[in-house]
N, CA, C and O atoms as a CHARMM CRD file, in Angstrom:
* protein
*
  244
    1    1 UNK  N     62.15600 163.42300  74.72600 PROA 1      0.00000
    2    1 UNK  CA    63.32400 162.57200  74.83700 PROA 1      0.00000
    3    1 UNK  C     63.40100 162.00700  76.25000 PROA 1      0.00000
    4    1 UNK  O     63.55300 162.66200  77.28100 PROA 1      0.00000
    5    2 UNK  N     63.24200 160.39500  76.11100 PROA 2      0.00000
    6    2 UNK  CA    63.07400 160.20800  77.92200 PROA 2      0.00000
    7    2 UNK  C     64.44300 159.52800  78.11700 PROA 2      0.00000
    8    2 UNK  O     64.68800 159.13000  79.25600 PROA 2      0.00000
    9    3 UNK  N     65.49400 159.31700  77.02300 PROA 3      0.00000
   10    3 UNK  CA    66.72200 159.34100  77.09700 PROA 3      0.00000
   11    3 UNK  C     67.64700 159.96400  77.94200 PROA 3      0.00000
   12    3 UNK  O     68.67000 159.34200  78.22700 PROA 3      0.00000
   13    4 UNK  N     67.45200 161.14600  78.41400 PROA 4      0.00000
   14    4 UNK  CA    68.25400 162.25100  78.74300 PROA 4      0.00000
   15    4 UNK  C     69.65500 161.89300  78.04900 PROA 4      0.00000
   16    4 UNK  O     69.84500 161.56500  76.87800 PROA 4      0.00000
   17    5 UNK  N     70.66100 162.05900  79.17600 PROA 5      0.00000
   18    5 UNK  CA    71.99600 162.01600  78.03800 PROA 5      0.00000
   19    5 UNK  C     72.73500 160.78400  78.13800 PROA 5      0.00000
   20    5 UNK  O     73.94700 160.59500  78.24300 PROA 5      0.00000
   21    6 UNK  N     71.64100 159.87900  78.07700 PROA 6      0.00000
   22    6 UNK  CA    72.23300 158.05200  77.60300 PROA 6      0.00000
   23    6 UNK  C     73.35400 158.07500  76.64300 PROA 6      0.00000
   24    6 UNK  O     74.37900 157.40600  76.50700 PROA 6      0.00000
   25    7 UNK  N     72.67800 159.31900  75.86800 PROA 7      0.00000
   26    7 UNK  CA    73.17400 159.22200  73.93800 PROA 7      0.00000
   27    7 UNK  C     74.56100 159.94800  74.67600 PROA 7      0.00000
   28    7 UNK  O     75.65200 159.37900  74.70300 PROA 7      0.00000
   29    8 UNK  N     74.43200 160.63300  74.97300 PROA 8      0.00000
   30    8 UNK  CA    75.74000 161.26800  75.05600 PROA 8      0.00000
   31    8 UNK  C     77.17500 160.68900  75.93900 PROA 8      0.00000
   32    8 UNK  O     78.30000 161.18200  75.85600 PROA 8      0.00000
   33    9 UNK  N     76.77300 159.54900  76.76000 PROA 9      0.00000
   34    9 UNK  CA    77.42400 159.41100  77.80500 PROA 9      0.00000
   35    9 UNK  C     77.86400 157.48800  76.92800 PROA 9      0.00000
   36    9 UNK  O     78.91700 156.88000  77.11900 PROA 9      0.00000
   37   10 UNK  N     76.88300 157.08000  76.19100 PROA 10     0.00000
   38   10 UNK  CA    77.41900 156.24600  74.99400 PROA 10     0.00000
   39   10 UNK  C     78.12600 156.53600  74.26900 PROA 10     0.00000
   40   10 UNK  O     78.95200 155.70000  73.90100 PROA 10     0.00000
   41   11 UNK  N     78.13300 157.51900  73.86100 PROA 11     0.00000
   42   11 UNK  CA    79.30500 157.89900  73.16600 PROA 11     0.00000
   43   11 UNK  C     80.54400 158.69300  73.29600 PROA 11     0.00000
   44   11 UNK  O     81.17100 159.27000  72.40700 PROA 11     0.00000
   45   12 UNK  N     80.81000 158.61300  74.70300 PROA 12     0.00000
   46   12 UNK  CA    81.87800 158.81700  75.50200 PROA 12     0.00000
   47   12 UNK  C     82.11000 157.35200  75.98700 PROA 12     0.00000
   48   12 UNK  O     83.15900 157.24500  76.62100 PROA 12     0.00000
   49   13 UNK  N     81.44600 156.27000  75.85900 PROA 13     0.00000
   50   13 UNK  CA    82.16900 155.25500  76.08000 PROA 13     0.00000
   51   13 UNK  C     82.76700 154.37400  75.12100 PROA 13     0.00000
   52   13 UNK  O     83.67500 153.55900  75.28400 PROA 13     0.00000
   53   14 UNK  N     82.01000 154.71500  73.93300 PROA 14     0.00000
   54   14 UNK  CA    82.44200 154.29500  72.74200 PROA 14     0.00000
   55   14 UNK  C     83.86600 154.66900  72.63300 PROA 14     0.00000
   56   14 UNK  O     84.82500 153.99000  72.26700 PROA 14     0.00000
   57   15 UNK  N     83.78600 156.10800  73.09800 PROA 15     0.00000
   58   15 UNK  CA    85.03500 156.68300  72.37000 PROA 15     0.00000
   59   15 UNK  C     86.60500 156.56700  73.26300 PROA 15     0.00000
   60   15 UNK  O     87.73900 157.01700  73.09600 PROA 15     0.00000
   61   16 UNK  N     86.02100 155.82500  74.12100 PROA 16     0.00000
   62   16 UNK  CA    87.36600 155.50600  75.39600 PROA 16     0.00000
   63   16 UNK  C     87.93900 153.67300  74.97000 PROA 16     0.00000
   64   16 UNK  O     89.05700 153.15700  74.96500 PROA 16     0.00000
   65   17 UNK  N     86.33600 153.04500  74.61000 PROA 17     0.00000
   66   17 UNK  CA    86.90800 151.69800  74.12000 PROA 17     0.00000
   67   17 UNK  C     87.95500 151.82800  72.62300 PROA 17     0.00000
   68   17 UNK  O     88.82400 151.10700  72.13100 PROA 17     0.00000
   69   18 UNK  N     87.33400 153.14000  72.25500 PROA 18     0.00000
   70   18 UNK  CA    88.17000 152.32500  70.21200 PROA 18     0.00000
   71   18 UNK  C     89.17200 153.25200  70.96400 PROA 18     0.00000
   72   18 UNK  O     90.21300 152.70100  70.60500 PROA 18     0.00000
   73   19 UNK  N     89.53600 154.18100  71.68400 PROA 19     0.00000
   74   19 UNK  CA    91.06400 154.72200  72.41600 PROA 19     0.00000
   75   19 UNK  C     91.90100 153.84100  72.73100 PROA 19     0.00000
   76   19 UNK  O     93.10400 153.77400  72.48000 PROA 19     0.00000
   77   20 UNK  N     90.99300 152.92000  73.49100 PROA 20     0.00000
   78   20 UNK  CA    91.90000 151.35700  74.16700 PROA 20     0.00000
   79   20 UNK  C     91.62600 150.87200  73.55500 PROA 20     0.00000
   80   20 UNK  O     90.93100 150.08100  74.19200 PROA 20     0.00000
   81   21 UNK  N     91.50000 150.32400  71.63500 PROA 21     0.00000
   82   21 UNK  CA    91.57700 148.94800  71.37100 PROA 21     0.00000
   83   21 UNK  C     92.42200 149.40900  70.42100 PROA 21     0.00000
   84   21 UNK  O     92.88200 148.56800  69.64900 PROA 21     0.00000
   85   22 UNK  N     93.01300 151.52000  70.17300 PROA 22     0.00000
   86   22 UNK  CA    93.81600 151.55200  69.34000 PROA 22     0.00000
   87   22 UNK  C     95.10900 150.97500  69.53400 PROA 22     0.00000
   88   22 UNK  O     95.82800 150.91600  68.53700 PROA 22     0.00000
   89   23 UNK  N     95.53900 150.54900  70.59300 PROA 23     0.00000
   90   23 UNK  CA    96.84100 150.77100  70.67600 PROA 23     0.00000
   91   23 UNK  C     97.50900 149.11000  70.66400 PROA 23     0.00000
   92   23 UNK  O     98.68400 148.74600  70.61000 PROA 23     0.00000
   93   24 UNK  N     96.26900 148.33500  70.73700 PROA 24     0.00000
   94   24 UNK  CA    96.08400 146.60500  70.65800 PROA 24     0.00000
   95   24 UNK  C     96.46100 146.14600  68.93000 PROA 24     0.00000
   96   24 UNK  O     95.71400 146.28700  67.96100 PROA 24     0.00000
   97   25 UNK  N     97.37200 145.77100  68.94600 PROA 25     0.00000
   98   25 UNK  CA    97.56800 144.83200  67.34300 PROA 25     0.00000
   99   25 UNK  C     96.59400 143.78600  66.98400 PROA 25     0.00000
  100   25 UNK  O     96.27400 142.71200  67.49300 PROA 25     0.00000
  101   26 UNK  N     96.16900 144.55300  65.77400 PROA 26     0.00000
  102   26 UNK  CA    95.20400 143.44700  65.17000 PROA 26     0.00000
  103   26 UNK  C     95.64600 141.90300  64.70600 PROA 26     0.00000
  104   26 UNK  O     96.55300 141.49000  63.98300 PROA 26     0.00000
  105   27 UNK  N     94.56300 141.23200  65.47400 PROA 27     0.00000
  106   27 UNK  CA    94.83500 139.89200  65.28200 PROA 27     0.00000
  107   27 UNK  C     95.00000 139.19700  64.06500 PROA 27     0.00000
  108   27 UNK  O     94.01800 139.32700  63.33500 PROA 27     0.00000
  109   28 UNK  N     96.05900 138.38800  63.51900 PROA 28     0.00000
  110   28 UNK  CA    96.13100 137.60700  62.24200 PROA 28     0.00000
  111   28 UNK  C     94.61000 136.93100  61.90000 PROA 28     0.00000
  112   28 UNK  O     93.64900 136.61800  62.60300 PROA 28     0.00000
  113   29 UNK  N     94.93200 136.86800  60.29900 PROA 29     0.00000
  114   29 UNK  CA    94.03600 135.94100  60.30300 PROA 29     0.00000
  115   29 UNK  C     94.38700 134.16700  60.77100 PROA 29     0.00000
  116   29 UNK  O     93.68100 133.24400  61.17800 PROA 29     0.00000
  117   30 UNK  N     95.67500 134.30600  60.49200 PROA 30     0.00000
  118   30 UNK  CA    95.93900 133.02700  61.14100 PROA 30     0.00000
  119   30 UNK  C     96.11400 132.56100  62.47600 PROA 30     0.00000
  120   30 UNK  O     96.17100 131.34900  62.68000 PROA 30     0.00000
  121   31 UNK  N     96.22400 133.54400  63.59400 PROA 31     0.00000
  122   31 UNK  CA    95.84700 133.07400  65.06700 PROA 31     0.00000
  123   31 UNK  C     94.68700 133.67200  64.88800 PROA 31     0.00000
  124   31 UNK  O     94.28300 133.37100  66.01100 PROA 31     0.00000
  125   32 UNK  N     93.74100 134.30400  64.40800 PROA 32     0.00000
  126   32 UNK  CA    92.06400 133.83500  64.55000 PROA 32     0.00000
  127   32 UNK  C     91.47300 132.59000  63.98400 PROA 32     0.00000
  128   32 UNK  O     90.44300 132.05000  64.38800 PROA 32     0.00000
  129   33 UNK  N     92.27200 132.17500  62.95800 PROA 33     0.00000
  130   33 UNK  CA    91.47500 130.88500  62.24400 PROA 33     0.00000
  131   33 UNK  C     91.89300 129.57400  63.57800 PROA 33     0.00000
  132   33 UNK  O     91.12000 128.63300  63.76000 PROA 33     0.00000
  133   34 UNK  N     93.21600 129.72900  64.41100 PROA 34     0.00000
  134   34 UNK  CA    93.77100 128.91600  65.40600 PROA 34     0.00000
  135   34 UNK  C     92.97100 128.80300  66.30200 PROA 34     0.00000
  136   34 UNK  O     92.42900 127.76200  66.67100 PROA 34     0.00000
  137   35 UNK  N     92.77400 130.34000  66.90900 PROA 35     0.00000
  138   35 UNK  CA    91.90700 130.26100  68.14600 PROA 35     0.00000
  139   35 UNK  C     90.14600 129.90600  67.69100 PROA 35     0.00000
  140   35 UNK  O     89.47500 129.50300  68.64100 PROA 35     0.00000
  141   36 UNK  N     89.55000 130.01000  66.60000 PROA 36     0.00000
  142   36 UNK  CA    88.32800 129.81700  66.38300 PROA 36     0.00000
  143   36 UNK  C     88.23000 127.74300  66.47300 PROA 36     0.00000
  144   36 UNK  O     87.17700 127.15900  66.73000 PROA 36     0.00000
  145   37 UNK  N     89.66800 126.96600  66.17200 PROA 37     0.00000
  146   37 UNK  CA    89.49700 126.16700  65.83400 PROA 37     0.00000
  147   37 UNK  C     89.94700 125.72500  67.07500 PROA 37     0.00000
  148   37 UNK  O     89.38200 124.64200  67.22100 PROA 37     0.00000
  149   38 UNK  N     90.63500 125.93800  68.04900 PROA 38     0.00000
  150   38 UNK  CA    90.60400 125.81300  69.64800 PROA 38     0.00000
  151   38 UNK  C     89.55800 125.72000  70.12000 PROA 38     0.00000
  152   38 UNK  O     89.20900 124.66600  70.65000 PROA 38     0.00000
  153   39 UNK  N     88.65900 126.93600  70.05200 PROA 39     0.00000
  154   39 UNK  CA    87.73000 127.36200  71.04600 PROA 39     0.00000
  155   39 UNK  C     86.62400 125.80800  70.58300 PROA 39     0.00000
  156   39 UNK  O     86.43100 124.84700  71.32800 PROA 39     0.00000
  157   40 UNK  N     85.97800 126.01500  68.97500 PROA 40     0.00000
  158   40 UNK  CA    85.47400 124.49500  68.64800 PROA 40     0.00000
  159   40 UNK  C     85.87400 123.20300  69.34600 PROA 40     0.00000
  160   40 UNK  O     85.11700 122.53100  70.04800 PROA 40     0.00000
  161   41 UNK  N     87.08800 122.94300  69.08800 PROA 41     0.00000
  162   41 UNK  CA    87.28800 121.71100  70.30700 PROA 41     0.00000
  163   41 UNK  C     87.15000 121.56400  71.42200 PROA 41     0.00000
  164   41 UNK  O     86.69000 120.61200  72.05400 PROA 41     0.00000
  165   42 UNK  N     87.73100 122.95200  71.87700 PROA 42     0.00000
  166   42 UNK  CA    86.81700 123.10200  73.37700 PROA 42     0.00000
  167   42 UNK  C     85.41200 122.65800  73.64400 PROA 42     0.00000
  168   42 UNK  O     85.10700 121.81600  74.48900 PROA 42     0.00000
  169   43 UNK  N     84.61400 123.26800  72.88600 PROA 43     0.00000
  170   43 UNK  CA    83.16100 122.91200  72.78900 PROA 43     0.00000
  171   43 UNK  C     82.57300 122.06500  71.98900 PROA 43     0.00000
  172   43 UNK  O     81.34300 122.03100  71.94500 PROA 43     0.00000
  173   44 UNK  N     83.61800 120.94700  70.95000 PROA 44     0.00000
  174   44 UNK  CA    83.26800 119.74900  70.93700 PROA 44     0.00000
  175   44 UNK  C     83.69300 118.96900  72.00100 PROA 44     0.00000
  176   44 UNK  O     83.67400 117.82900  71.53700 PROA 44     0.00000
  177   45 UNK  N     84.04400 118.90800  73.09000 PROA 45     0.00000
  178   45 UNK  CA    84.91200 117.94000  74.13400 PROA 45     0.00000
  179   45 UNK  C     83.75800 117.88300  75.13300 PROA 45     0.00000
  180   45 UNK  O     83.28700 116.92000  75.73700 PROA 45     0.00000
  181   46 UNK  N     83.36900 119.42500  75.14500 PROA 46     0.00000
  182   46 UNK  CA    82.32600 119.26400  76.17700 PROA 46     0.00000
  183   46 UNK  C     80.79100 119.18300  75.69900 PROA 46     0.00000
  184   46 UNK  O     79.92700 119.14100  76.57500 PROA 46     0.00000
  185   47 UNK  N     80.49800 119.16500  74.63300 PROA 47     0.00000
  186   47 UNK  CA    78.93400 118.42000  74.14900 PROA 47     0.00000
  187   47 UNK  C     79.66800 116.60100  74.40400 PROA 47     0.00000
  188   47 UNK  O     79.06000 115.83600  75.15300 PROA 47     0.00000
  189   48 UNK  N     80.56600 116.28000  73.91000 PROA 48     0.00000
  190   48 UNK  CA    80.79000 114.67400  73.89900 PROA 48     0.00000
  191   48 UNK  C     80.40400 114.56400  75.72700 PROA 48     0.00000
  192   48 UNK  O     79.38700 113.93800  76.02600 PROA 48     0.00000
  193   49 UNK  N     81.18100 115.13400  76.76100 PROA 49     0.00000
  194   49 UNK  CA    81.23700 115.14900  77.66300 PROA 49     0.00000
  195   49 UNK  C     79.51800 114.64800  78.25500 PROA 49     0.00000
  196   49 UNK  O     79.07200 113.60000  78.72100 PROA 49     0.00000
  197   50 UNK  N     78.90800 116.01300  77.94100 PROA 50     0.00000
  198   50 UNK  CA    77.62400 115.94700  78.49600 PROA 50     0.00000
  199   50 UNK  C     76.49200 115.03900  77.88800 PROA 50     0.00000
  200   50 UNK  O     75.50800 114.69900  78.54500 PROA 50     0.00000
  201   51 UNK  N     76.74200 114.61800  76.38000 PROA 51     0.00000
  202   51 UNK  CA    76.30300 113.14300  75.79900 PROA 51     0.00000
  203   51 UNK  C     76.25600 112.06900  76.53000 PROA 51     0.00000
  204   51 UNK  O     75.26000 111.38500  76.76400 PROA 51     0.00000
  205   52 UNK  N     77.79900 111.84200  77.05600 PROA 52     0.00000
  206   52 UNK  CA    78.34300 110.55600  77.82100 PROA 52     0.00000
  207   52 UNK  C     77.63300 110.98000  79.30200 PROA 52     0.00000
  208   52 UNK  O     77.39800 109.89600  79.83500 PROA 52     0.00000
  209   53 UNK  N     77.32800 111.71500  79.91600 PROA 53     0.00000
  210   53 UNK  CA    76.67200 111.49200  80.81300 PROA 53     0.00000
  211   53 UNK  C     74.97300 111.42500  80.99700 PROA 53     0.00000
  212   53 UNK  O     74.32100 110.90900  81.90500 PROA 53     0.00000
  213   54 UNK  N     74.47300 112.22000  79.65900 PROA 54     0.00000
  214   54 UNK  CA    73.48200 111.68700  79.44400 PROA 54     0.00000
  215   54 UNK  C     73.15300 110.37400  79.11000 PROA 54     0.00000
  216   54 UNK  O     71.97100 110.04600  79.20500 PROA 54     0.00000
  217   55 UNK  N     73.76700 109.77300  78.83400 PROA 55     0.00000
  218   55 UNK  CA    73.86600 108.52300  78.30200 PROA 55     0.00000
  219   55 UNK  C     73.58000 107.65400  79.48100 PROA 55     0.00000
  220   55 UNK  O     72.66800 106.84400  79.64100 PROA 55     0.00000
  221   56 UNK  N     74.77800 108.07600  80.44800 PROA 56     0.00000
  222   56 UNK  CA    75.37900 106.92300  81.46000 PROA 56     0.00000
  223   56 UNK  C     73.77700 107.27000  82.30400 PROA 56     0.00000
  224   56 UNK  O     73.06500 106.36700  82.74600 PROA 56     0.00000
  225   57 UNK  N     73.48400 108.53700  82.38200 PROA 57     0.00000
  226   57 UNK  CA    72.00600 108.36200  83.28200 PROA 57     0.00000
  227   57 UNK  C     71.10000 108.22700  82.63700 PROA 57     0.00000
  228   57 UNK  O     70.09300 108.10100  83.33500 PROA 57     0.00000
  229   58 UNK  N     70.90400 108.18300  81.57000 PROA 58     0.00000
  230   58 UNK  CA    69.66900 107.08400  80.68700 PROA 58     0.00000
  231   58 UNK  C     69.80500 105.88300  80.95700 PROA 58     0.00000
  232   58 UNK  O     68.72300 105.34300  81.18600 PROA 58     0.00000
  233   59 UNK  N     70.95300 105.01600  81.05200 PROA 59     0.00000
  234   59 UNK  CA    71.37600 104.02200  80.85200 PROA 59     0.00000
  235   59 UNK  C     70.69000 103.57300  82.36500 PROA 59     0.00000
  236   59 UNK  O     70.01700 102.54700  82.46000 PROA 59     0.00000
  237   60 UNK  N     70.87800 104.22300  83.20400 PROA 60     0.00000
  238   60 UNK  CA    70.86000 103.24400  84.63900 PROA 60     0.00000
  239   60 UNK  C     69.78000 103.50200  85.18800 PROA 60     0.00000
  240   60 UNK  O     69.62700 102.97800  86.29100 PROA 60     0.00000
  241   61 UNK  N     68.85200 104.21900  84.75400 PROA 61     0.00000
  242   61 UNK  CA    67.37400 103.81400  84.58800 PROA 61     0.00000
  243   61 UNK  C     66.72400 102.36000  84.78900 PROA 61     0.00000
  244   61 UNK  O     65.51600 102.19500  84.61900 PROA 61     0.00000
């Protein structure tokens, strides 16, 4: 085992995160379907973004 106690010290961290994510209210499905459809616009705004500047420095070539 060239692990030593990886295994063991993973799963003392495992067990401190699901400690701290017990006490967190699970998210709706409807502010996840919100924020999934946020975060998309976010990252359609900025592909348009970096298009338009690809563009503008193709262009002036």
């Amino acid at each position: 085992m060239t692990r030593g106690n990886q295994r063991e010290q993973d799963r003392q961290k495992a067990q401190k995160k699901a400690a701290a994510a017990k006490g967190k209210p699970k998210e709706s499905a409807a502010n996840l379907a919100k924020r999934k459809e946020a975060d998309a616009e976010i990252l359609r705004a900025k592909q348009k973004k970096k298009d338009e500047e690809k563009t503008a420095a193709g262009g002036s070539k």
